[in-house]
Each structure stands twice: as structure tokens, then as C-alpha cells.
C-alpha positions as CSV (number, residue, x, y, z in Angstrom):
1,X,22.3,11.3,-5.7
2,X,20.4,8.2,-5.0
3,X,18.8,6.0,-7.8
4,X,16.9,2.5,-8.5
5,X,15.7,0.2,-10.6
6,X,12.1,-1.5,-9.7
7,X,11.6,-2.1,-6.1
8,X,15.1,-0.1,-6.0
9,X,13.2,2.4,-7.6
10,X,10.5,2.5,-4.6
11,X,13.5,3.1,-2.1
12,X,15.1,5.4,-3.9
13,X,12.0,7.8,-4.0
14,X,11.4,7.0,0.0
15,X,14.7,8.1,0.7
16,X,15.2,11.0,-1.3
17,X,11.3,12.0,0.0
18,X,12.1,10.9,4.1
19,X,15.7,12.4,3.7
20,X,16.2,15.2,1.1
21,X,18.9,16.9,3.2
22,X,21.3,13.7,1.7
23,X,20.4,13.9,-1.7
24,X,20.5,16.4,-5.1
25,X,18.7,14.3,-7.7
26,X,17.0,11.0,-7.6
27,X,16.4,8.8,-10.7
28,X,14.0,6.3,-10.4
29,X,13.8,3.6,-13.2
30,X,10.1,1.7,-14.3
31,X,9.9,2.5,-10.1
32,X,7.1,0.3,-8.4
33,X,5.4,2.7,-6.7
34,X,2.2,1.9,-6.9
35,X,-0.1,4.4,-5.3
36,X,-2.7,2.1,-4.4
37,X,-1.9,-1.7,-3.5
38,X,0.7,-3.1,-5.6
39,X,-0.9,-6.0,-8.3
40,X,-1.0,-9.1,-7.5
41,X,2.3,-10.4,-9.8
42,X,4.3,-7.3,-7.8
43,X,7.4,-8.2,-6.0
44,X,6.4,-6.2,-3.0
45,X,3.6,-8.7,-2.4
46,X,6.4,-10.8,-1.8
47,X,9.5,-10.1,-1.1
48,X,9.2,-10.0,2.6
49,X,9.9,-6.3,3.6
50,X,6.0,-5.0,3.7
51,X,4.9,-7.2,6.7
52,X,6.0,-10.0,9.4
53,X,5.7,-12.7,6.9
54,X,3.4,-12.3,4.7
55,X,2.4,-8.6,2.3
56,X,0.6,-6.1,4.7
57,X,-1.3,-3.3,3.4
58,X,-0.9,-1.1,6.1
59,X,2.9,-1.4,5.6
60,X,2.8,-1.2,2.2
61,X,0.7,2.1,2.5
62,X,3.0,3.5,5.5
63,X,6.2,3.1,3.5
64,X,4.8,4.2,0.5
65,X,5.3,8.1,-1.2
66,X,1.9,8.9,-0.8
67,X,2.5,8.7,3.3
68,X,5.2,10.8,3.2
69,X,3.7,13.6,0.5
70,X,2.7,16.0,3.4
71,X,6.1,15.8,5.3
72,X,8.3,16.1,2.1
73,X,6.2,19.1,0.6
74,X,6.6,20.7,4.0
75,X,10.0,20.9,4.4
76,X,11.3,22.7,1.3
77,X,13.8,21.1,0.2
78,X,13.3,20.1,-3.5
79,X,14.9,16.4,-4.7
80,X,15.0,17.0,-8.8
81,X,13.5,13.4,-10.1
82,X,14.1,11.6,-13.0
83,X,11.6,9.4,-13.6
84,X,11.2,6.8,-16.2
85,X,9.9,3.7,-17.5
86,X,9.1,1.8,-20.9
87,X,4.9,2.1,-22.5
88,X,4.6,-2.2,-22.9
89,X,5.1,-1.9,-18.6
90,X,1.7,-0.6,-18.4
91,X,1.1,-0.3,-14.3
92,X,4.1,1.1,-13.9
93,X,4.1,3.9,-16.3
94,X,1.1,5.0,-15.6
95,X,2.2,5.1,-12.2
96,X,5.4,7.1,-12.9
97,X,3.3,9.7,-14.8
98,X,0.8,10.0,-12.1
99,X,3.8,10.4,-9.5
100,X,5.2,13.1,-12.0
101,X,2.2,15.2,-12.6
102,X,2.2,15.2,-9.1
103,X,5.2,16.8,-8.3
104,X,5.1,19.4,-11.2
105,X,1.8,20.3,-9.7
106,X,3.6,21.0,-6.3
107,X,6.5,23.0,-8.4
108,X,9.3,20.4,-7.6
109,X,11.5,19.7,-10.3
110,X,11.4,16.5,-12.1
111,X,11.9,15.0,-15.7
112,X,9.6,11.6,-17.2
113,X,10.4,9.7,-19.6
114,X,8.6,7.1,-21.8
115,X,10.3,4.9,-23.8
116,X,9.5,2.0,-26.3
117,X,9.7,-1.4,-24.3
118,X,8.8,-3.1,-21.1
119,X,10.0,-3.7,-17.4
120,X,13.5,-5.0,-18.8
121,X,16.7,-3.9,-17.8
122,X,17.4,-2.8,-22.0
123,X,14.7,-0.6,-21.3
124,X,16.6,1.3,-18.2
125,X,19.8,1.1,-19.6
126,X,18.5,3.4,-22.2
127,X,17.5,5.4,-20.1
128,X,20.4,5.4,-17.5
129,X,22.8,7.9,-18.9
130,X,20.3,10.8,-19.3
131,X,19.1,10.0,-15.9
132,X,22.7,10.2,-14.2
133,X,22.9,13.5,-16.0
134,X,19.8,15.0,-15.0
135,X,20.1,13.2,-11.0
136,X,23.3,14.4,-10.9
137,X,23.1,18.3,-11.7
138,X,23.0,18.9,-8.2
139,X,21.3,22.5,-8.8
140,X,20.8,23.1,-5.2
């Protein structure tokens, strides 16, 4: 099972996508995974790990789960995801329920959750137990 908070959240969907032979659920919590460019207040802009230096685009958009949609759909393995996030963090739950309708629309398994509350860690810990259970069925 692999799961993350935020950015965490970001590489925990990259990994189970790039590597689904290593994982049987993923739970991603108020994930950034912006589909587009990540806003302007976004950690990713800079925390140093989308470009030499300064936030890249083209990184951004090469590491990102769109990029990787063809491969993962393609290879048949299915990562069940729990995905959730609080209704006050507006980018990101709008990006979580995009990233969801998605994948029910490809027949992957995956929860959503919306919850009361904001990008705050009392807003995943809420959410934390029901994810474990749900990441960690390991149904495959």
C-alpha cells in the first residue's frame, strides 16, 4: 500500500500509476495533483523537485498523472484509490473529484471522499482510518 498527504499525495498516485506491480491500494489525502499547472501559492512551485532551480512546467507536466494515464490504463493492473480531501480546500477537491471521475470512467476501482474542512492535517486524520481500510484490502 502506498499513501500521502499533499505533495506526498502527488507521489503516492505517481507511484502506484508508474509502478502498480508494488502496490494494492493507494490513499491519497487533499493530494496536489493539479491537472493543469499547480496555483501560484502551490508547494510544487517551490519546493525544488519540478526543475533545476526554479518550477518548470514541462517537469511539472512530465511527472504529473495525466502523463502517465496512457501507460497505467495499458497495463491492467488496477491500484484501488482512496482519494480524499476537505470542501473549504477548494483547488484541491475539485481536483481529487476530477481525478476520480476519471478513473471510475476507465472501471478502476476507487473511493472519494469530501469532508467538512480545509487543507489541514484534522481534515486527513479524519479521514485516515477509512482510507487505511479501503488502501489496504488488497483485493487483488
Amino acid at each position: 500500500m502506498i499513501g500521502g498527504v499533499s505533495m506526498g499525495g502527488f507521489g503516492a498516485l505517481r507511484y502506484a500509476m508508474t509502478r502498480p506491480e508494488l502496490f494494492c491500494g493507494a490513499m491519497l489525502l487533499g493530494p496536489a495533483i493539479y491537472a493543469g499547472a499547480p496555483p501560484a501559492g502551490s508547494a510544487a512551485r517551490y519546493v525544488g523537485v519540478f526543475g533545476d532551480r526554479q518550477f518548470d512546467p514541462l517537469v511539472w507536466r512530465a511527472l504529473n498523472y495525466p502523463a502517465q494515464w496512457q501507460t497505467y490504463m495499458s497495463r491492467g493492473l488496477r491500484v484501488p484509490m482512496f482519494i480524499a480531501a476537505g470542501d473549504d480546500d477548494l483547488r484541491i477537491q475539485a481536483e481529487a473529484s476530477l481525478l476520480y471521475t476519471h478513473l471510475r470512467e476507465a472501471k478502476q476501482p476507487a473511493e472519494l471522499r469530501i469532508i467538512d474542512g480545509g487543507h489541514t492535517w484534522a481534515v486527513w486524520s479524519a479521514l485516515l482510518a477509512e482510507g487505511l481500510k479501503y488502501s489496504l484490502a488488497c483485493t487483488r
